[in-house]
N, C-alpha and C positions, 0 to 999 in steps of 0.2 A: 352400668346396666343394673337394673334392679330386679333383685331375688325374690320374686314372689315366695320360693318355701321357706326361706330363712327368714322373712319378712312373717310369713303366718304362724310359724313357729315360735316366733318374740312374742308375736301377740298374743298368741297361747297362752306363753307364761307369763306376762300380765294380767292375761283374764282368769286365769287358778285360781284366786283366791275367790273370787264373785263367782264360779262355775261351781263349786261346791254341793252336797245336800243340803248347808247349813246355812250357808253365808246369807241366800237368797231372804231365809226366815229372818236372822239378826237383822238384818235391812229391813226388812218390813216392821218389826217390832220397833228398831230405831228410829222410824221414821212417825212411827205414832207419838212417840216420846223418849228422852232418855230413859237409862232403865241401868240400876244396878245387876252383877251378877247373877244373885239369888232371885232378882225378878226374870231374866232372862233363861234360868236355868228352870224355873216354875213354869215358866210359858212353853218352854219347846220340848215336852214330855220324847223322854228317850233318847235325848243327848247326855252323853257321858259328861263328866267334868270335866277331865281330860281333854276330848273332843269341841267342847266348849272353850275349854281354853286357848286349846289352839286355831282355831276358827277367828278369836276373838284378834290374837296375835298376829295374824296374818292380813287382818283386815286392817289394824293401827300400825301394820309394818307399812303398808298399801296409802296410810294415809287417808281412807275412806271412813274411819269413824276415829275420834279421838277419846281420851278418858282424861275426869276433874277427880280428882280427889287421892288419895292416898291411903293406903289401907292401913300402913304401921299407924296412922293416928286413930284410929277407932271411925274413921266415917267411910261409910263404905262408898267407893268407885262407883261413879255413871260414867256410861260408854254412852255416846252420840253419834249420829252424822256429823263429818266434818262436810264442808263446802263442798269437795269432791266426791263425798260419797251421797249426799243429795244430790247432785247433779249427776247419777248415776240410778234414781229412782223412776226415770220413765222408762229403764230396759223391763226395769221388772212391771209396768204398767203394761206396757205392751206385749210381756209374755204372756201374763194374767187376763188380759184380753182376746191373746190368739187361744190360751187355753178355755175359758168360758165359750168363746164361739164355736169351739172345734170339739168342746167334750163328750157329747155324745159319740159323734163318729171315733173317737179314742178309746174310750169306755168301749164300744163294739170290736173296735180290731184287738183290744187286747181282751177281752171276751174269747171270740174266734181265734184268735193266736191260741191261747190257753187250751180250748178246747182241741186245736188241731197236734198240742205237742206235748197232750197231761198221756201218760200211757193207760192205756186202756185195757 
């Protein structure tokens, strides 16, 4: 018999690392182009190092983006899409699509959300 909640729950935690605030951006930056740290850390204003780091970590644990290079030699690391992690860029098309179509009415309910629960 098959376990639907322990089956969505696995899923879950495969999808963690791609669910993130962050991941979604490194994906999209990587898909523009490789891109060392310091280019990725200059792009996503308000990510920590830290946070960057381990976003990055999680993503080449995941096998969705790879890294060339070696930092003890003085050249610095590019991060890429691996094969699996481009063929993981039409989720984020299609989010990016349902959010353009749908922004206005979004922009309005959190609008009115706001205004129904700022105290007054």
């Amino acid at each position: 018999m098959h376990n639907k909640k322990a089956d969505d729950l696995r899923l879950r935690e495969l999808a963690l690392p791609l669910l993130g605030k962050w991941a979604p951006f490194i994906l999209i930056l990587l898909a523009e182009k490789p891109r060392n740290f310091a280019d990725l850390e200059r792009e996503m204003s308000g990510i920590s190092r830290k946070v960057l780091t381990e976003n990055l970590a999680n993503l080449l644990s995941y096998g969705i983006i790879e890294k060339e290079g070696q930092t003890s030699n003085g050249f610095p690391v590019y991060y890429h899409l691996s094969d699996l992690g481009k063929s993981s860029l039409f989720i984020l098309d299609t989010i990016k699509a349902w959010l353009r179509d749908n922004e206005a009415e979004i922009i309005e309910n959190r609008r009115r959300w706001e205004a129904n629960t700022t105290p007054k």
